[in-house]
C-alpha positions as CSV (number, residue, x, y, z in Angstrom):
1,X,8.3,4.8,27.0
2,X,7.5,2.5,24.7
3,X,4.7,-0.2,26.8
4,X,5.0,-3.9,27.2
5,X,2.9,-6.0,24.9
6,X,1.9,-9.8,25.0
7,X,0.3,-11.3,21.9
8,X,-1.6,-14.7,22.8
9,X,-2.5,-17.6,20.4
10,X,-2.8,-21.1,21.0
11,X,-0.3,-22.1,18.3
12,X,2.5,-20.5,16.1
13,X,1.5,-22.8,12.9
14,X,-1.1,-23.3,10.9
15,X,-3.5,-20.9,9.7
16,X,-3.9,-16.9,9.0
17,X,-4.4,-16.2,12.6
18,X,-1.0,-17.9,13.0
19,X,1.1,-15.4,10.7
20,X,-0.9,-12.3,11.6
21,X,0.5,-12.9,15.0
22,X,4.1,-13.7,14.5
23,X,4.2,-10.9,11.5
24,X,2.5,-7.8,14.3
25,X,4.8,-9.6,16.8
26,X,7.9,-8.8,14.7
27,X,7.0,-5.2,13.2
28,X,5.9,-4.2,17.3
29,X,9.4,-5.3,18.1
30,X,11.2,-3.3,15.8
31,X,9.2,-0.6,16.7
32,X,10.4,-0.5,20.2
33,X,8.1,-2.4,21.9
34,X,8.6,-4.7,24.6
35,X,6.6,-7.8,23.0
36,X,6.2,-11.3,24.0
37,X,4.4,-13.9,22.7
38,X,2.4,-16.6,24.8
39,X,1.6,-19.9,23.6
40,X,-0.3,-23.0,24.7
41,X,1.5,-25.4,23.3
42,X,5.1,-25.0,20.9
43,X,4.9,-26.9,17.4
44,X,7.2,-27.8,14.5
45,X,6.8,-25.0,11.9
46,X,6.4,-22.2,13.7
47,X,5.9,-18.8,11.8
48,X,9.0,-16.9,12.5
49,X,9.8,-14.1,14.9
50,X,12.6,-12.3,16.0
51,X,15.3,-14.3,18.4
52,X,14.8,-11.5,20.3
53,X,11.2,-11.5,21.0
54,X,10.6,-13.8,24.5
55,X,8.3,-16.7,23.8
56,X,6.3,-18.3,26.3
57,X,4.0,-21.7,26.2
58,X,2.3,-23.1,29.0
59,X,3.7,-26.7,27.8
60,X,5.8,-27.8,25.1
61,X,3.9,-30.1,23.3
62,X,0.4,-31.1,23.1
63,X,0.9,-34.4,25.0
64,X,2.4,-32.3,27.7
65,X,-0.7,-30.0,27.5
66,X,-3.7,-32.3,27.6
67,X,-1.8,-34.1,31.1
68,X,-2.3,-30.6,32.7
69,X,-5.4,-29.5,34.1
70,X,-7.5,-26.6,33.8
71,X,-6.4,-25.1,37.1
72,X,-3.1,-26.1,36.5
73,X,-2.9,-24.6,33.0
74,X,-4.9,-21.2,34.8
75,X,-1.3,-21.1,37.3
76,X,1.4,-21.3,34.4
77,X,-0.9,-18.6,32.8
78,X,-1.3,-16.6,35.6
79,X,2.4,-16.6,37.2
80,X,3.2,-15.4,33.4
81,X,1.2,-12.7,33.6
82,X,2.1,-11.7,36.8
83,X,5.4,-11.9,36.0
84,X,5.8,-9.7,32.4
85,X,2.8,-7.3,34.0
86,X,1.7,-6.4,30.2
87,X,-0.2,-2.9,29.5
88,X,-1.7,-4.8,26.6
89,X,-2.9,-8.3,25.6
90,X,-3.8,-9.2,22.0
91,X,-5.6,-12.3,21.7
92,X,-6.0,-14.0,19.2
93,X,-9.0,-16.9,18.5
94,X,-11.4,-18.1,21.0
95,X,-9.8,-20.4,23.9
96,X,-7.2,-18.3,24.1
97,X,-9.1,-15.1,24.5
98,X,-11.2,-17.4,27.5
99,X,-8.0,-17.8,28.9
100,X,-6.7,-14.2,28.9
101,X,-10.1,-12.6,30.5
102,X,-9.9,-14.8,33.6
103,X,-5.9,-15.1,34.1
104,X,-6.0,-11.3,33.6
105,X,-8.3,-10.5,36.1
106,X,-7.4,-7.6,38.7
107,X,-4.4,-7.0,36.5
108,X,-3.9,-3.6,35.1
109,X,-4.5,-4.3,31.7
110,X,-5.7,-3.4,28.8
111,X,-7.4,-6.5,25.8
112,X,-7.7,-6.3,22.8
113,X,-10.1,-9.2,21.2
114,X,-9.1,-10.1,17.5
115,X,-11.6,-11.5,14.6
116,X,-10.1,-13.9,12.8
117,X,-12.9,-15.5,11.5
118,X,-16.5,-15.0,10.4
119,X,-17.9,-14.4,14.1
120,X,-21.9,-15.8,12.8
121,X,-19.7,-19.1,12.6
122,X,-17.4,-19.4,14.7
123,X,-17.0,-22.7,16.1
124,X,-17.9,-22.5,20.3
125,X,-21.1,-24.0,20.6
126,X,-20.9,-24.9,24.2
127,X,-23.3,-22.6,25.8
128,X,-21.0,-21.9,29.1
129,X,-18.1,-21.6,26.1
130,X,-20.0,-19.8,24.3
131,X,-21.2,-17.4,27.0
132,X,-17.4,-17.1,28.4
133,X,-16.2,-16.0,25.4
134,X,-19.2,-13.4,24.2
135,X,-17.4,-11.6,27.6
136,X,-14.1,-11.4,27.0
137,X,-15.6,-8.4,24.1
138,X,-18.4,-7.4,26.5
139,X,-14.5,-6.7,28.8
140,X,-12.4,-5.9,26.4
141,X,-10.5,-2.1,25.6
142,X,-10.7,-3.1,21.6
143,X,-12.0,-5.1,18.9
144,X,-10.1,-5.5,16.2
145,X,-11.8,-6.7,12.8
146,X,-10.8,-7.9,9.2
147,X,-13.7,-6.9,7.6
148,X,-16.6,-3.9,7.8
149,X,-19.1,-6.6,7.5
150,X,-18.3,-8.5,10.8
151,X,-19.5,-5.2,13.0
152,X,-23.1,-6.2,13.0
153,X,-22.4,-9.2,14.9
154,X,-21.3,-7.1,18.4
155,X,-23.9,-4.8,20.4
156,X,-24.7,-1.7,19.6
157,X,-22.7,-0.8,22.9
158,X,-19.3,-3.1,21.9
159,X,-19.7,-1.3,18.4
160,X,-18.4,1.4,19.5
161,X,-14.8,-0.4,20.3
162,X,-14.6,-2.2,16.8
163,X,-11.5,-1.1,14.7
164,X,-10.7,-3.0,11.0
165,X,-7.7,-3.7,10.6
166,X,-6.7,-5.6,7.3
167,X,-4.7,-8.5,7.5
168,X,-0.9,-7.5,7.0
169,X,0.4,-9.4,3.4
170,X,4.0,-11.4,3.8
171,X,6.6,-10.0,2.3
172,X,7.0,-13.2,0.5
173,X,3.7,-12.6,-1.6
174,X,5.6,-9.1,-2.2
175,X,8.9,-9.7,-3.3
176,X,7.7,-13.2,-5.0
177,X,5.0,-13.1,-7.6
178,X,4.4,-13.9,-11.3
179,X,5.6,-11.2,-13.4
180,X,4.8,-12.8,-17.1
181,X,1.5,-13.7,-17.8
182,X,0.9,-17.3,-19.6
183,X,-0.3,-17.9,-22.6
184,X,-2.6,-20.4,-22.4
185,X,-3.9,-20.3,-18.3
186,X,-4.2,-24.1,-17.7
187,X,-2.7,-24.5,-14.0
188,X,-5.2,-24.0,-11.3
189,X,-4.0,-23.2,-7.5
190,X,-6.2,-23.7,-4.3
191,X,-4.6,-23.7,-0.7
192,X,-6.3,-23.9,2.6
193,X,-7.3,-25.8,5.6
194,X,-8.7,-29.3,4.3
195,X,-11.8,-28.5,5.7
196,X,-15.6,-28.5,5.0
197,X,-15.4,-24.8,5.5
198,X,-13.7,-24.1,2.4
199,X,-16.1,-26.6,0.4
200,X,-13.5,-28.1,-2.2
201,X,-16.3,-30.3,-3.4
202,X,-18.1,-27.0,-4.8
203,X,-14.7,-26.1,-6.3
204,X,-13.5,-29.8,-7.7
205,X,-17.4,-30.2,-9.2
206,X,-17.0,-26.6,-10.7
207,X,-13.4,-27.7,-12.4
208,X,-14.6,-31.1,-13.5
209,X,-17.3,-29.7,-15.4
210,X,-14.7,-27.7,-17.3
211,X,-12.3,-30.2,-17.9
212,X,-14.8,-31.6,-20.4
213,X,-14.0,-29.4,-22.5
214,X,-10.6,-28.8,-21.4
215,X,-8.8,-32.2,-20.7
216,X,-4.9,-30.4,-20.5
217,X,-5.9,-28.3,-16.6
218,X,-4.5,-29.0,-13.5
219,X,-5.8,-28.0,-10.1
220,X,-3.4,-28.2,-7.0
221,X,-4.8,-27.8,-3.8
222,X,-2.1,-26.9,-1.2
223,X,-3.1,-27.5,2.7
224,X,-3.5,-30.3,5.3
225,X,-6.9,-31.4,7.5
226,X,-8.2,-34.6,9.5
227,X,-7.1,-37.6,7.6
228,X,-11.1,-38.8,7.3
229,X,-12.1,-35.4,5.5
230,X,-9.3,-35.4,2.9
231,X,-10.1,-39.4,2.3
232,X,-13.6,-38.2,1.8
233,X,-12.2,-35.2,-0.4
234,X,-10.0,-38.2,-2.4
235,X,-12.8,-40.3,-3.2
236,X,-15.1,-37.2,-4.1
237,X,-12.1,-36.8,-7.0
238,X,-12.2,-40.3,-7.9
239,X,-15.8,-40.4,-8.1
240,X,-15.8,-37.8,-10.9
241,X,-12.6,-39.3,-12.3
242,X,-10.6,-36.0,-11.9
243,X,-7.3,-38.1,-10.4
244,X,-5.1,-36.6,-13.7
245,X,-5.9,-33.1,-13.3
246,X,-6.8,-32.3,-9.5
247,X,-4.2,-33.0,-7.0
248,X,-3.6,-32.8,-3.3
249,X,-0.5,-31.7,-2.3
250,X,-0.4,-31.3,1.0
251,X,1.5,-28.6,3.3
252,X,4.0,-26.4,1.6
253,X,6.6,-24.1,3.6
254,X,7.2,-22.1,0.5
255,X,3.7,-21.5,-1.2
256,X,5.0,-18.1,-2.7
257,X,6.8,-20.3,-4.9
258,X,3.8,-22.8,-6.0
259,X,1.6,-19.4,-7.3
260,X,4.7,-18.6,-9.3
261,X,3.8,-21.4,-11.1
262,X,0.2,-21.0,-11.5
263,X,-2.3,-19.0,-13.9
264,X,-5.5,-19.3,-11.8
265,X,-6.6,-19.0,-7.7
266,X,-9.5,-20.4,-6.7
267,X,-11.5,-20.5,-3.3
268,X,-14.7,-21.7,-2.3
269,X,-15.2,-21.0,1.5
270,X,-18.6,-20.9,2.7
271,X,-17.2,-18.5,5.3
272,X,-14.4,-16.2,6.0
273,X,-12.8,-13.9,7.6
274,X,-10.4,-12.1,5.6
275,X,-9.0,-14.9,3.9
276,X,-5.1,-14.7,3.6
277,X,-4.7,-17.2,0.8
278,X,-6.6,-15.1,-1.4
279,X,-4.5,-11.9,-0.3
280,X,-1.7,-14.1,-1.0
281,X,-2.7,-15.3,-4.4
282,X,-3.8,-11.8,-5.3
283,X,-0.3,-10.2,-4.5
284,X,1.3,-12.6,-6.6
285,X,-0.5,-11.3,-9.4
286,X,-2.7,-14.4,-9.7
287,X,-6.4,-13.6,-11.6
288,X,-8.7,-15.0,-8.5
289,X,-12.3,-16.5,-8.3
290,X,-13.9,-16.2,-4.9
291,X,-17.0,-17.2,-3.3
292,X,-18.5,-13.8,-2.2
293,X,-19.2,-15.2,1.2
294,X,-19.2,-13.6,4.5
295,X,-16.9,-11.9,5.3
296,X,-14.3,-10.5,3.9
297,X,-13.3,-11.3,-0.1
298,X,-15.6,-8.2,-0.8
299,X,-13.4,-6.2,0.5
300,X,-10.7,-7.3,-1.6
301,X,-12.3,-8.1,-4.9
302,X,-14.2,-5.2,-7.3
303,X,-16.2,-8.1,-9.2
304,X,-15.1,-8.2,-13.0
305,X,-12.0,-5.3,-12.1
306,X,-9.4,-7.3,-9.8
307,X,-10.7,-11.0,-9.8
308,X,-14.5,-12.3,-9.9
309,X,-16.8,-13.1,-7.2
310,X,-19.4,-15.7,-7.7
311,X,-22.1,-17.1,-5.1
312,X,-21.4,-19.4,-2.1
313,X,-22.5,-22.7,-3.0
314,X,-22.9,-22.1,-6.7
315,X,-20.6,-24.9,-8.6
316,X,-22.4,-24.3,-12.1
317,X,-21.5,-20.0,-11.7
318,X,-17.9,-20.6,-10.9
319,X,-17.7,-22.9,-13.5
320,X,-19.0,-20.5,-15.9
321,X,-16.9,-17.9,-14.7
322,X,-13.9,-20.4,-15.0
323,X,-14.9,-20.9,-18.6
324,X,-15.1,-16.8,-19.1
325,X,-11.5,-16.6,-17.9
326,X,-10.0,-18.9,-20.1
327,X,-11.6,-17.2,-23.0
328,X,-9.9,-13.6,-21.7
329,X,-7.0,-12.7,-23.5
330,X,-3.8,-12.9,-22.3
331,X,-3.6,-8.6,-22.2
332,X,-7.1,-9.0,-19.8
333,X,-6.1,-11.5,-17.8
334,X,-2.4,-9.6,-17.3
335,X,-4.3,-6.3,-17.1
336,X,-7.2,-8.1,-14.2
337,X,-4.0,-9.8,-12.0
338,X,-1.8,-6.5,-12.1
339,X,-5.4,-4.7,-10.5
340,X,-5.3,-7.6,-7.9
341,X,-1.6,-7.3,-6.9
342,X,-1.9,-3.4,-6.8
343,X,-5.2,-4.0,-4.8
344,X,-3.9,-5.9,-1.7
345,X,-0.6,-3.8,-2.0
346,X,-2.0,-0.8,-1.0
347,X,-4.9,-2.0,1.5
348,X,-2.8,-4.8,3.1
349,X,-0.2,-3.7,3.1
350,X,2.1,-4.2,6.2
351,X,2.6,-0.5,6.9
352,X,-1.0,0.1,6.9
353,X,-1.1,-2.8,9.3
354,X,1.2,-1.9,12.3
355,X,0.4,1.9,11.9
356,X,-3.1,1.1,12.7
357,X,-2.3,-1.7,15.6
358,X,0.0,1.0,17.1
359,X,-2.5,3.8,17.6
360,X,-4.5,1.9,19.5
361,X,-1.3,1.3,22.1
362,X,-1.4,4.7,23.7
């Protein structure tokens, strides 16, 4: 009999975390399991999932959810819980995996803790948060990671219940990608939380150092943030007078369709996890530039074979490696992206995925 299965996030939009969740809600479904997903809060854009699959959010809108309190929030959690009786939780980032540990507590059930994120960085620094959520993998069954790299973070002891499991690729990024190779590589493609994270400065001094010498390139840079960061990211821009050749664009639903139109990925993130955009960019047979930052593009790039890593922080070495690309030939640079697309099909891909998530539901 196949076992019931709750998946918890905070949100259904937004980031990597996001998709993960709604694609391993999907594939568990049609698989036979009894899966739910618990929210807390519903949004506009959610990543889809099956009609079928029951969704559950402890309010229905963020004004709704800050009125509530915390012991208020811990009933509707609670009664929920009580109420489907799971034999697994998947949690996914860190106030939601707080919230699971305590609501779940004298329930027969088994958590597993997801990474979705460099854990050196992620963003609880709250002591008592902090401490709260360093047990709910002290408690947990499993540990799911993205990367090999992000074990050293966990005890020797907790170690011992890490499993990677790749991020799953969309089948957007498989069935949509760019099958001819341009001739002359002159539109750039970034995408990604607005963020000081992904350090779009680095990447917009890098490409205005280029565009010296190459006036006719574009970058776009897809994704949304706080409204003070991106003016700051505007006036950086202005300042190096790069307004006719970088451009923010905002949120796309259909980004499969913006690489199409693209020669060149770039990403700049200090920090990682496993970064989807890249896996993204890669399967649609992009050539990519990544920082090699922890944690995570390693283990999707082979420097120099499938895209190019170059080092966190370094705007002068991605602009040299920009400058090498547009001097590869168009065979190379067909010959690097088809490595990058074969790459991410085979170690992300969505089989791979779920076949691994599943074995740990025995």
């Amino acid at each position: 009999m196949y076992k019931k299965i709750v998946l918890a996030i905070p949100q259904l939009t937004g980031g990597g975390a996001e998709r993960v969740a709604s694609v391993w809600a999907n594939e568990l479904y049609n698989r036979g399991y009894d899966t739910t997903i618990l929210l807390l809060l519903r949004s506009k854009d959610e990543y889809y999932t099956d009609k079928n699959i029951k969704v559950f959010s402890v309010a229905e809108d963020k004004a709704t959810y800050m009125k509530l309190s915390y012991i208020q929030r811990f009933i509707k959690i609670r009664k929920f819980l009580l109420y489907i009786q799971p034999d697994y939780i998947i949690s996914f980032l860190p106030s939601m995996q707080v919230w699971m540990m305590m609501a779940s507590k004298g329930l027969n059930v088994k958590r597993i803790e997801t990474i979705r994120n460099n854990p050196w960085r992620i963003s609880v620094t709250n002591p008592v948060d902090r401490f709260l959520w360093q047990q709910c993998y002290h408690s947990s069954y499993k540990i799911i990671l993205q990367s090999l790299d992000q074990r050293p973070f966990f005890s020797k002891k907790d170690q011992k219940k890490c499993v990677v499991i790749p991020n799953p690729i969309s089948e957007l990024y498989i069935e949509n990608y760019k099958e001819e190779t341009s001739e002359n590589p002159i539109e750039f493609i970034a995408a990604g939380r607005i963020d000081p994270q992904k350090n779009y400065k680095m990447m917009i001094k890098a490409f205005a150092d280029v565009c010296l010498e190459n006036k006719n390139l574009r970058l776009r840079i897809f994704g949304t943030g706080s409204e003070s960061y991106i003016s700051e990211i505007k006036e950086y821009i202005s300042k190096l007078h790069m307004q006719n050749n970088i451009f923010l664009m905002g949120r796309t639903p259909h980004l499969e369709k913006e690489y199409k139109k693209s020669d060149i990925f770039l990403l700049t993130s200090d920090y990682e996890g496993l970064p989807n955009v890249l896996m993204e960019a890669m399967a649609s047979q992009l050539v990519c530039i990544s920082t090699d930052c922890m944690t995570g593009p390693k283990d999707l790039i082979n420097n120099g074979e499938n895209g190019f890593l170059v080092p966190v922080g370094d705007d002068a070495k991605l602009a040299e490696v920009i400058r090498h690309v547009l001097m590869m030939t168009k065979e190379e640079r067909a010959k690097m992206a088809k490595a990058a697309r074969n790459k991410v099909l085979s170690y992300c891909s969505k089989e791979n995925s779920i076949d691994s998530l599943c074995k740990l539901l025995v």
